[in-house]
Structures are given as structure tokens and as C-alpha cells.
DRENDREN-760606 format. One line per 8 residues: number of its first residue (from 1); for each residue x, y, z of C-alpha. Coordinates in pm, 1 decimal. Example, Ala and Ser with C-alpha at 12.3 -4.5 7.8 and 13.67 -1.06 7.14 Angstrom:
DRENDREN-760606
1> 1230.0 -450.0 780.0 | 1367.0 -106.0 714.0 .
end
This chain:
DRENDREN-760606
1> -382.6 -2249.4 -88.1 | -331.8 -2029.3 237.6 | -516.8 -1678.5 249.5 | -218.5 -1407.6 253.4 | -197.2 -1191.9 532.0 | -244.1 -831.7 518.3 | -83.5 -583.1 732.2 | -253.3 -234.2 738.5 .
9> -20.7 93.8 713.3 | -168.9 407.0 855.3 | -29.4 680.6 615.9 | -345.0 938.7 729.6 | -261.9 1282.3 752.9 | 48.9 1273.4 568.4 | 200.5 1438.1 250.8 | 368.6 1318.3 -76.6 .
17> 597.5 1153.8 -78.7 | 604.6 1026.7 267.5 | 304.6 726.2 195.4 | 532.3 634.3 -74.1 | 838.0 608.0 177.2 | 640.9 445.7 411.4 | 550.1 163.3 186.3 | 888.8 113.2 57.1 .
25> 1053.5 77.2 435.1 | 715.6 -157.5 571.2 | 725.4 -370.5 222.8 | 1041.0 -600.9 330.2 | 879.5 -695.2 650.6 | 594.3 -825.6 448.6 | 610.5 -1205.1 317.7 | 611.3 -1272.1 -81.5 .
33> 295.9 -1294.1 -135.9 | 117.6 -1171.1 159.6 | -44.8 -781.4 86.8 | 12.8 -448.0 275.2 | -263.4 -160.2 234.1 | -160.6 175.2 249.3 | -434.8 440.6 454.0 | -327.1 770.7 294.8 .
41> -573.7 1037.4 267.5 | -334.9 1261.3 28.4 | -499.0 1268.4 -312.2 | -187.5 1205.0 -478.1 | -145.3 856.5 -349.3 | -430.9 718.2 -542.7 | -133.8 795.9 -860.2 | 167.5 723.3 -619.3 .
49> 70.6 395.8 -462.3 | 8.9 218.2 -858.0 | 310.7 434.1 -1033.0 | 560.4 298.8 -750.4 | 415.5 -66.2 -749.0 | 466.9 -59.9 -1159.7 | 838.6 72.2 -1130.7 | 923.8 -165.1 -828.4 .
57> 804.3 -444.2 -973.2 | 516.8 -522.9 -705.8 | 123.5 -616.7 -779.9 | -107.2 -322.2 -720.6 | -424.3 -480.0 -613.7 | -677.4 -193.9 -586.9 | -819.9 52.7 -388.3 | -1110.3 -1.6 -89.5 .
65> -1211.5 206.4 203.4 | -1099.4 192.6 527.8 | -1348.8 131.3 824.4 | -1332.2 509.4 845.5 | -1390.1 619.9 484.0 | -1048.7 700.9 428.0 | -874.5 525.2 73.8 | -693.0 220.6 117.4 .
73> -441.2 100.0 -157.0 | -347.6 -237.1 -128.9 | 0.2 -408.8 -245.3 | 85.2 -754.0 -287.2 | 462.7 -812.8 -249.7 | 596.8 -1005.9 -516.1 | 931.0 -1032.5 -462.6 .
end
């Protein structure tokens, strides 16, 4: 079994909803499988990030910290 990639999305500094848009254009370029993480240091994407992963049908892995401090939500795209 191969590791998946993950490609990092630096959302930092901006507003609902544009992490949310953000993820949905970057997601396609992503392979099934492989995981994106979101950087957004708006509050409201720790609810976004999950709520739009449940309604689009993708895995929301969890949250870690970036290298800076600054949340991380990670995706894996499932289809």
C-alpha cells in the first residue's frame, strides 16, 4: 500500500467562505485517495472544513497544526 500524497492549501488570512471555495476548486486536482490540508486561521473553518466534507461526500481526517501554529484541516478525496 502506497502512502497518499498530501498537498498543503494556504487559506491564512482569509474569511468564510473563501477556505471553503478554495478547497472545493484545489480538491479535483487531488488524486482519489491522496489528502489536501486546508491552513485557515478563520475560526469558522474548524465547522466549515467537516460540514462541507459530510455534504460532498469526502473523508474529513482531522485537524493538526501547521509548522507555524496555525490549524490545519485535512481532507482525503474520495471520489
Amino acid at each position: 500500500m502506497t502512502t497518499p500524497r498530501m498537498t498543503e492549501l494556504d487559506c491564512r488570512g482569509q474569511v468564510c467562505p473563501r477556505p471553503i471555495i478554495e478547497l472545493a476548486r484545489a480538491l479535483p486536482g487531488v488524486a482519489i485517495g491522496d489528502l489536501l490540508a486546508v491552513v485557515a486561521d478563520d475560526p469558522a473553518a474548524r465547522h466549515d472544513v467537516p460540514a462541507w466534507c459530510r455534504m460532498r461526500g469526502q473523508e474529513y481526517v482531522g485537524e493538526e497544526s501547521a509548522d507555524d501554529g496555525a490549524p490545519r484541516y485535512v481532507v482525503r478525496r474520495v471520489s
